[in-house]
N, C-alpha and C positions, 0 to 999 in steps of 0.2 A: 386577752393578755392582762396579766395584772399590775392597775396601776398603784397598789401599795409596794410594792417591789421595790426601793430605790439602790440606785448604783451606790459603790465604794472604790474607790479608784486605790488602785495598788500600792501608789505611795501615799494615798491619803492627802493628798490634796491637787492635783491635775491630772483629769479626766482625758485618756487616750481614745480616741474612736476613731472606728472605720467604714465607714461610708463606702457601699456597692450601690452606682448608676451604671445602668446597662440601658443602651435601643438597638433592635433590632439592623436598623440602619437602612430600612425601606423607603418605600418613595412619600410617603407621606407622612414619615415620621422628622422631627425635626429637634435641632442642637437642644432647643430650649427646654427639652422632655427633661434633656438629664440635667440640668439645672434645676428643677421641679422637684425631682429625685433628690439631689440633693437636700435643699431647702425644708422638704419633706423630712428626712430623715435626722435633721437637727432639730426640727420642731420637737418629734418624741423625746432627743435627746434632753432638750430642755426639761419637758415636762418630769424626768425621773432624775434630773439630777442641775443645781442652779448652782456649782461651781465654775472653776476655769476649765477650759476645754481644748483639745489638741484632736483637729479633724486633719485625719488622711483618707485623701476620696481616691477610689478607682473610679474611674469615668469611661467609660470604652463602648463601642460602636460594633457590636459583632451578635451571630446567632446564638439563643440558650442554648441551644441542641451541643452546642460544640464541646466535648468535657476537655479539648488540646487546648485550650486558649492559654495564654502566658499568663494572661490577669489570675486566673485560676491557679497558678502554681503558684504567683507572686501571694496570694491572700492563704495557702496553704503555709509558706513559707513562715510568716505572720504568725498567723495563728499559733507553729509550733515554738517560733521564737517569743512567744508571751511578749509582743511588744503592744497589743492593744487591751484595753481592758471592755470594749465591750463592741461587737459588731451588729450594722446595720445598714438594711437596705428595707425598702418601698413594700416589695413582696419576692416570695422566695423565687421567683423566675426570674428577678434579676440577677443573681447571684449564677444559679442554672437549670435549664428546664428539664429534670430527671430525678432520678435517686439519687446520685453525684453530689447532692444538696445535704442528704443527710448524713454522708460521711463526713463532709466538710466542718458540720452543726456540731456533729459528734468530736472530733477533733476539737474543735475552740472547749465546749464544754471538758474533755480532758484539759486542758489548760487551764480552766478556770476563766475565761471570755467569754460571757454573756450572751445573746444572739438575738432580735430579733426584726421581727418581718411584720407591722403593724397591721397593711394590707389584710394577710393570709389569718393577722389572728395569732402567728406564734411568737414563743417567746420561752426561752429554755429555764425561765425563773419559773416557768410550769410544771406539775411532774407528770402533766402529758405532752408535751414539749414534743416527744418524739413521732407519736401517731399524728397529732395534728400534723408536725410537719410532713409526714407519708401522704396525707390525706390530700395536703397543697400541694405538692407533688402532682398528687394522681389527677388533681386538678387543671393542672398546668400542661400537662401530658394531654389528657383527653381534649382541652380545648384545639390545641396543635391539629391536633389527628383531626378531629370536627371539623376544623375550619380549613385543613387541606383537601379533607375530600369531598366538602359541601363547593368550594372553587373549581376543583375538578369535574367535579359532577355539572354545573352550571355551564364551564365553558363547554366539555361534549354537548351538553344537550343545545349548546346554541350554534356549535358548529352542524350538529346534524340537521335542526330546524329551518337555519338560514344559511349556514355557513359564516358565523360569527365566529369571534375569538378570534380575528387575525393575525399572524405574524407580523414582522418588519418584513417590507420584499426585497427581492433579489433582484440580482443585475438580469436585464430581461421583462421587468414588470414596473408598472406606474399606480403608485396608491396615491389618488387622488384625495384630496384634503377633506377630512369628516369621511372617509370611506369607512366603513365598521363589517362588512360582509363584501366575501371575496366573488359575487354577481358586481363588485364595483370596481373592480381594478380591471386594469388594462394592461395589454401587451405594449413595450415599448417598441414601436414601428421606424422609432427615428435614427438609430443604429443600422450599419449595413447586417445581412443574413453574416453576423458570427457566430452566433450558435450554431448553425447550420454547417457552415464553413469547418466547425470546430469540429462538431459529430462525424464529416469525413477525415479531418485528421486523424480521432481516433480510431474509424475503421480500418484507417492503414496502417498505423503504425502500434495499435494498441498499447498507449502509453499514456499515461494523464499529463507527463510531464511535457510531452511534444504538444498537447490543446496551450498548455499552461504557456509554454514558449510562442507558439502562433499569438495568443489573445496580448501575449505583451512584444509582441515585434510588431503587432498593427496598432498600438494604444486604445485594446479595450478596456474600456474602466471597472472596476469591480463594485460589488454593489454598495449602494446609496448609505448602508449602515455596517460598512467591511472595515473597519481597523488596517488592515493591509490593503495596500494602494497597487499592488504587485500581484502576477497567479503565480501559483503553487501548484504542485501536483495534487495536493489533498483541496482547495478551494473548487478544482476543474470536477475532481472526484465528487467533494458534496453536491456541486452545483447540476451534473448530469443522473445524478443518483436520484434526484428531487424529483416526484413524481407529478410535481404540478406542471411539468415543462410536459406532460401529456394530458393534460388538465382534469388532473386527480389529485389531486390537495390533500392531505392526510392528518393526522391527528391523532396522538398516541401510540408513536412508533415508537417512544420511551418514557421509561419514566423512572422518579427516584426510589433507594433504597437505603436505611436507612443503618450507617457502621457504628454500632452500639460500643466499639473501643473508643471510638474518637467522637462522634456524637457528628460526622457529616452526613451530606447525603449524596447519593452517589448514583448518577446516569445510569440507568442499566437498559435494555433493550427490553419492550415489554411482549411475556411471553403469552399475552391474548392479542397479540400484533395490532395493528392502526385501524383508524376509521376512515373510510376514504369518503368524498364527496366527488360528482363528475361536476365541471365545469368547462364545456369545451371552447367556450371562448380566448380559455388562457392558455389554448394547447399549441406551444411551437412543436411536436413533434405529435404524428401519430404512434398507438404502440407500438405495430409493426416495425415503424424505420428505429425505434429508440433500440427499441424490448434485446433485438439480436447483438447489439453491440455492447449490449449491459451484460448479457449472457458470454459472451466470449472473452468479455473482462472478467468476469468473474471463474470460467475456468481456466484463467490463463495464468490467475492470481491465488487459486485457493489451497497453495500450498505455501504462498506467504505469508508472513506476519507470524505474530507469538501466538505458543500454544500453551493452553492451560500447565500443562504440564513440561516442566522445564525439559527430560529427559527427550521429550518428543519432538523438541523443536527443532524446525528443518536448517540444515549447515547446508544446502547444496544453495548455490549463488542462480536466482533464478531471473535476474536481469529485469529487478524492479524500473532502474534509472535508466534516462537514455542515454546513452551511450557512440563514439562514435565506430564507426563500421572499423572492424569484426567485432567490436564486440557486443555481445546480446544475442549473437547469432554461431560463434566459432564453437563448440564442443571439445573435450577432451574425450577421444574415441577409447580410450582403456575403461574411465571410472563414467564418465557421459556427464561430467559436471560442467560448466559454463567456463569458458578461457575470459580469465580478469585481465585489465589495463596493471601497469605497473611489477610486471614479472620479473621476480628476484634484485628489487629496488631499482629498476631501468624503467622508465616514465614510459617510453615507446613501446616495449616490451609487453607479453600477453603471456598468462601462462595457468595452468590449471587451479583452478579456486579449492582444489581438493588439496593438492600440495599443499597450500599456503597453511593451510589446517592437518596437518601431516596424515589426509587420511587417503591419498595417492602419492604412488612411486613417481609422476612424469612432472617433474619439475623444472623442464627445460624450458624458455621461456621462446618468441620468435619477434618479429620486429611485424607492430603492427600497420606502420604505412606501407614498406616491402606485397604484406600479404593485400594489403586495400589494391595496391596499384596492379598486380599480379591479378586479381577478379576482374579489375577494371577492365584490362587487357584482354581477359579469357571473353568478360561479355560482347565487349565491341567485336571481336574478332567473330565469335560465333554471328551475329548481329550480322554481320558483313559478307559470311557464310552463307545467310540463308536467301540472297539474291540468285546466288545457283538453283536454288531451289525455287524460284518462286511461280512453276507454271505449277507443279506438285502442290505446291501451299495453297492458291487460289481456288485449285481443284477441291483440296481439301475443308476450305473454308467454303465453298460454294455448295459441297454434300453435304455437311453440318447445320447451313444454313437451312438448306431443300427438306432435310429431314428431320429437321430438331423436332421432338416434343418430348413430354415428360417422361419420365424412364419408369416406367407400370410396377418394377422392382421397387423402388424407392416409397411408390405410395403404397405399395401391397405391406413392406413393413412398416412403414409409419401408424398404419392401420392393428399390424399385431401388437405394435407397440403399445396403442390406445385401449386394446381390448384388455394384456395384457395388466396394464396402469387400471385400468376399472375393477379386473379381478380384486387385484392387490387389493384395492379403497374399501373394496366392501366387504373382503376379509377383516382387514383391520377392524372396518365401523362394528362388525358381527361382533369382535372381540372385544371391543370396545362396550357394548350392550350387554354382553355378558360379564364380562369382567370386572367391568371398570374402568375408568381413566387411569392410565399410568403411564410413567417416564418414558421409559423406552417405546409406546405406542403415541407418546406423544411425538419422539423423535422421530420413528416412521413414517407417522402424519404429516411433518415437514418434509420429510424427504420426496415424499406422495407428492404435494401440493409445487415442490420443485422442479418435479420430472413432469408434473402437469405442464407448467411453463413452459418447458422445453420443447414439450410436443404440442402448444400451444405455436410457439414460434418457428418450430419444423413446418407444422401445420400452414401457415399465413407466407413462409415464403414459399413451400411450392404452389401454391395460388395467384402470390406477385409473379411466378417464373415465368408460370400457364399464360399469365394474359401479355407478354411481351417477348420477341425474339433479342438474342443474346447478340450484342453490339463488339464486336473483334473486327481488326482490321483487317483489312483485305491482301493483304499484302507482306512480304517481308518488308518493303521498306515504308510501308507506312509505320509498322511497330517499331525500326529503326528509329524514326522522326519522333514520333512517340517517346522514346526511351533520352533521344537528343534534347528536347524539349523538353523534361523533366526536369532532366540533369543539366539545364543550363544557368548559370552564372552560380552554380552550385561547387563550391572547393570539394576538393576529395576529402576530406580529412574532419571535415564540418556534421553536424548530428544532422541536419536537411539531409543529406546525400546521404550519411548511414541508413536511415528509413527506409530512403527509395532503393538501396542494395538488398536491404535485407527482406524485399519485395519478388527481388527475382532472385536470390539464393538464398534457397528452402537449406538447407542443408549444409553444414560446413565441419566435418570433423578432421583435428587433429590427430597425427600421432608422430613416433618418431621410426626414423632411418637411422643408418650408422654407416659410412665409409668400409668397404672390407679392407682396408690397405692401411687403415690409420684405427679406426674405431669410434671416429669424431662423429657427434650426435647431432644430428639435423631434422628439422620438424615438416613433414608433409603432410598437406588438406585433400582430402576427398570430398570433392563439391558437387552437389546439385543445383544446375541453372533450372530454371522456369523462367524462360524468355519471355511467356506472356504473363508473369505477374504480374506486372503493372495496368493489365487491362482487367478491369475489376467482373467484366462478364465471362473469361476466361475457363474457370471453373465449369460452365457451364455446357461445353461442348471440350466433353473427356478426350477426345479422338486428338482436337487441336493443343490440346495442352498438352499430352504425351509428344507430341511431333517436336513442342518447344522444349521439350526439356533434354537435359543434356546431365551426362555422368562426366566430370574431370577429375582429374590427379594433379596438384597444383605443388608447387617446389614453394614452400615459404622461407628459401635463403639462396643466396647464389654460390654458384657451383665453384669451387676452388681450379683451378687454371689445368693443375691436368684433368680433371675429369671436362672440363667445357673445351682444351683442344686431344682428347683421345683419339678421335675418331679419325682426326686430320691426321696426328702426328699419325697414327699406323697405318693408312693413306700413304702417305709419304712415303715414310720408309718403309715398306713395302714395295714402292717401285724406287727400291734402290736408292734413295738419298740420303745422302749425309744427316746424323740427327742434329752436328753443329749449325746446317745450311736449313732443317727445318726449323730450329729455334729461330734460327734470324729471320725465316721469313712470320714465323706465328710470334714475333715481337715476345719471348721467352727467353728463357736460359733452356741448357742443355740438360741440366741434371732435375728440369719440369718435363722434358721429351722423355728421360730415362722413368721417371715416375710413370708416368702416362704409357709407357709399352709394359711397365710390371704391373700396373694395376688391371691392364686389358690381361694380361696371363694368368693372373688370379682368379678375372672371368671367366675365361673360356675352364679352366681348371677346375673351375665351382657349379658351372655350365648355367651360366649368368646371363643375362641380356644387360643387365642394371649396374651399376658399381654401388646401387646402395642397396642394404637387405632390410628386412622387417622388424624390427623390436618388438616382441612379442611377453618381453616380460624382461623386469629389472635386472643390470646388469649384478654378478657377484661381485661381492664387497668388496675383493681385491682386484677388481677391474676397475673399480667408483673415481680409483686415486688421478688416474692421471686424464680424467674425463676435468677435476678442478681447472682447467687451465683454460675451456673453449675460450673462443671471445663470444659468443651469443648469450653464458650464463655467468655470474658471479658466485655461484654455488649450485650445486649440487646434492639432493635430499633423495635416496632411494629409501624407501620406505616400501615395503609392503603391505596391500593393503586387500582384503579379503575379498572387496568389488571391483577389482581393477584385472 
C-alpha cells in the first residue's frame, strides 16, 4: 500500500471515515478484538492524513460468510450516498469473507471513496487494487475451508480412536466432570425405567406425542442442556431416534452446506451416512427391542411431512397428532381419508378431511362422543358375550397353546426374501464396477440397505418368538378384567382411553344412510373389534384372534321416534288397536303412529328390512337444497370427486 498517497477530503477540510470491526462471535473471541479494529484503523488514518476527523464505525458480531447481514447493506447504502470519503477496515474479512468484497470495493471506488485494508496489503490508490483484492479474498476463503476440514478431520479421527469429541448428554446419561471419551460416561440409574416405560407406550400407541404426554404427567425432566423444560413430540422423536440409547454413538450423521445467496451454512444430511462406535455399557435398549418400534414408526409416517416437490405433497390427514377416540382411527369409506374433530364448525363433530379441502363429496359431519359411547357399548357387550362361550374359548386357547410353534410358511419366505435381497445387492455392486457410481444406484443402494433392516428385524423377532410361548388369557373373563383394568379411572372422551380403543378397533369406516320417507342424511360405521388387542401376544396365535374378532354396523345418530317405535306401533295396530291408544301408551302423538305405519309401507313396497338405504354416490344438485336444513350439519358441499 502506498504510503505517499494522501487523502483529500471532499470539502476540503473534514475528513469523513468508515470504520469496519467485525468478530466472528466464538467462544474465545472477545469485545475487546473490535476495539483493536478500531484503534487499528485510525492509526492508518492518521498516518495519511493529520487533519479533523469524523469516524463512523460499524462494529458487529456475526459470521463473514454471511453476504444477508444488515451492516452490509447499511455500508452499501453509504457508499452509494458519497457520505464518507474514505473506507476502512483491519483486513478484507472483516468487511466479508468472499467476492461480495470486491463488488463493495468496486462500488465505493465508483463514488470516488477510497478503501483500504492494511492487513491484506490493499488499497485502491493502487492500480492493482483489484487483483490484490481477489487474491485476499482467495485468501480468506481457503483459510475457512482449511480450518474447517483440518477440525473435522481431527474430531473423526478421535472419535474413532478413542471415542473423543463428545457431545453434551441427553436425559438418560451422566458426563462425569473432565470426561473427554464416551468409555466415561455413564447410564443415569437414579430415575425410575422411563425410557423403558416410554418405548411401551410407543409400541401401543405409535405416537411420539402419547411418550411426550407420559414423560410430562410423571415429571421427567429433560435433558441437563434442553432449553425446554417440557416434551414435545419432536424431543421424544430425537431422543428415541438416538442411537446411543443402543450403545452406538454416531458421528456424521450431518453435516453443513454452504448457500452461496446468502453466505449460511445449512444442515444437510450427510450422503456417506455416520460413523458409529459400539459402547455397550451405555446401551438402555438392545437393537432387537428398539430396531421394531423405529421401523413401524417410520412406516407408519413416511408418507408425512413436506415433499421436495410442492405438487406432490400429501393433503390426505394422516393422524400425526393424538387425538381423542374416533379420531386417528374413523375413515371416510367413499374417498378412505381420515374423519377430523371439528366438522362443518361444530367442535364435537368429525367429518371427512377430504371435504374440508373440497376434494370429496361426504361432508356430513357425526357427533363424536355419540359415536365413542356407541363402541363403548358394542365392546362391553361383546366382552360380556363371550362368557357363553367360555368352555369353546379355553378349548381354543388350550390347542394353540399345545400346538403353537413357528409357522414353517413365514421362515420359508423370510428366507426368499433374503436370497432374493442378496441377488438384487450383487446385481447393483456388478453395476456399480462397471459403470460407475451413479445417483439412481446410489438411491437403490439405500433402498437395498433398508430392506436389509427389515429382514434384519423380521429375522431376530422370529427367534425371540421360537424361544417363548405366547402369554393370552385363559379365559373370556379374564380378558374382560384385562380390558376393565385398562380402562379404569380412564374418562371416555380423554387421549388415555382413545389409545386403548383404538387398540381393539382395527377398523372404523364411515359412510352415509338416508331415511326413504324424508331423505334426511345419517352417518353409519362398519367396525372391526379385535377383542384381544390389548394382549400384546395375541397376534401370535392366528386361530384365537379370529375367534375375537367381530364385524358390527354401528348407527352413529339416534333414530327419530317413528323409526325407533315402528315395530311396536304395527304390533299394535295390527291386533286391532286404536293408533290414538297406541300413541298414548308409546308416550307419542298420533300423527308419529301414522308416520311409522307409512314408512313400514314404503318398506315392505321397496322389499326393505331397513328404513334406511345406502348412499352410494352424491345426491343431484336439485336434491342438495333441502338436505341445508339437517340439524347434524351446518352446510352442505357435494362436490364430486374422481376417488370417491
Amino acid at each position: 500500500m502506498s504510503r505517499k498517497t494522501y487523502i483529500v477530503p471532499r470539502d476540503g477540510h473534514l475528513l469523513r471515515v468508515l470504520i469496519i470491526a467485525r468478530i466472528s462471535g466464538c467462544q474465545n473471541q472477545k469485545e475487546l478484538s473490535l476495539e483493536d479494529q478500531v484503534d487499528h484503523a485510525k492509526q492508518e488514518v492518521a498516518e495519511l492524513y493529520d487533519g479533523p476527523c469524523e469516524f463512523h464505525v460499524i462494529s458487529t458480531k456475526a459470521k463473514g460468510e454471511r453476504v444477508d447481514r444488515p451492516e452490509l447493506r447499511e455500508v452499501e447504502q453509504r457508499l452509494n450516498g458519497r457520505l464518507d470519503d474514505i473506507l476502512v477496515m483491519e483486513d478484507v474479512g472483516r468487511l466479508v469473507r468472499g467476492t461480495a468484497a470486491v463488488e463493495l470495493w468496486g462500488i465505493a471506488v465508483d463514488n470516488g471513496i477510497r478503501c483500504i485494508a492494511p492487513n491484506d496489503g490493499c488499497d485502491t490508490a493502487e492500480s492493482t487494487w483489484e487483483e490484490d483484492l481477489i487474491s485476499a479474498c482467495k485468501d480468506h476463503v481457503s483459510h475457512c475451508a482449511h480450518t474447517s476440514r483440518r477440525i473435522k478431520h481431527k474430531q473423526m479421527n478421535r472419535f474413532k480412536r478413542n471415542g473423543g469429541a463428545i457431545p453434551l448428554p441427553i436425559y438418560g446419561y451422566l458426563k462425569p466432570e473432565g470426561a473427554k471419551l464416551f468409555s466415561e460416561w455413564l447410564k443415569d440409574e437414579s430415575d425410575p425405567p422411563f425410557l423403558r416405560e416410554g418405548l411401551e407406550v410407543l409400541k401401543r400407541t405409535l405416537c411420539w406425542t402419547s411418550v411426550a404426554d407420559y414423560f410430562n404427567k410423571h415429571g421427567v425432566p429433560t435433558g441437563p442442556y434442553c432449553r425446554n423444560k417440557v416434551w414435545d413430540g419432536a424431543m421424544v422423536r430425537r431422543l428415541y431416534l438416538n442411537p446411543i440409547l443402543k450403545g452406538q454413538p454416531q458421528r456424521g450423521v450431518r453435516h453443513s452446506d454452504k448457500h452461496h445467496q446468502t453466505g449460511r451454512r445449512i444442515s444437510v444430511k450427510n450422503p456417506d451416512g455416520p460413523t458409529s462406535r459400539c459402547e455397550p455399557h451405555l446401551a438402555h435398549f438392545t437393537p432387537d427391542e428398539l430396531d421394531p418400534v423405529l421401523l413401524k414408526m417410520q412406516q407408519k409416517n413416511q408418507r408425512c411431512g413436506r415433499r421436495p416437490d410442492p405438487a406432490t405433497r400429501m393433503t390426505v390427514c394422516t393422524g400425526g397428532k393424538r387425538s381423542r377416540f374416533p379420531g386417528n382411527c374413523a375413515t371416510c369409506w367413499y374417498c378412505g381419508r381420515h374423519m377430523v374433530w371439528g366438522g362443518n364448525g361444530v367442535t364435537m363433530n368429525l367429518m371427512c378431511n377430504g371435504a374440508r379441502h373440497y376434494q370429496c363429496w361426504n361432508s356430513f359431519g357425526f357427533h363424536g362422543g355419540l359415536a365413542a359411547g356407541k363402541v363403548i357399548a358394542a365392546i362391553t357387550s361383546e366382552l360380556i358375550q363371550l362368557t357363553g362361550f367360555e368352555d369353546q374359548f379355553r378349548e381354543l386357547i388350550q390347542t394353540a397353546l399345545t400346538d403353537f410353534a413357528d409357522d414353517p410358511a413365514e421362515w420359508e419366505q423370510l428366507q426368499a426374501e433374503e436370497t432374493q435381497l442378496q441377488r438384487e445387492t450383487d446385481n447393483v455392486m456388478a453395476t456399480i464396477r462397471q459403470c460407475g457410481p451413479h445417483g439412481l444406484l446410489a438411491e437403490g443402494l439405500n433402498r437395498l440397505k433398508q430392506r436389509t433392516q427389515e429382514l434384519s428385524i423380521w429375522r431376530s423377532q422370529l427367534q425371540a418368538r421360537s424361544a417363548q410361548h405366547p402369554r393370552i388369557p385363559a379365559s373370556g373373563a379374564e380378558l374382560r378384567s384385562q380390558f376393565e383394568e385398562a380402562a379404569q379411572g380412564l374418562a371416555a372422551d380423554s387421549l388415555e382411553f382413545g389409545d386403548l380403543l383404538r387398540q381393539v378397533v382395527t377398523e372404523f369406516h364411515v359412510y352415509q344412510v338416508r331415511l326413504i320417507d324424508s331423505g334426511e342424511f345419517h352417518s353409519r360405521a362398519k367396525v372391526r373389534l379385535s377383542l384381544g388387542g390389548i394382549v400384546p401376544d395375541i397376534t401370535r396365535t392366528p386361530a384365537v384372534q379370529e375367534f375375537l374378532s367381530r364385524d358390527l354396523t354401528l348407527d352413529l345418530f339416534e333414530p327419530t321416534t317413528r323409526v325407533r317405535i315402528r315395530e311396536e306401533a304395527i304390533r299394535r295396530c295390527g291386533a286391532k288397536e286404536k293408533q290414538r291408544d297406541v300413541a298414548a301408551s308409546l308416550q307419542t302423538h298420533q300423527a308419529t303412529v301414522q308416520r311409522a305405519i307409512c314408512l313400514d309401507r314404503m318398506m315392505r313396497e321397496r322389499g326393505l328390512t331397513s328404513p334406511y338405504e345406502l348412499v352410494t354416490e352424491p345426491p343431484a344438485t336439485s336434491e342438495s337444497r333441502k338436505f341445508l336444513t339437517l340439524s347434524d350439519c351446518r352446510c352442505v358441499i357435494f362436490i364430486a370427486h374422481e376417488g370417491c
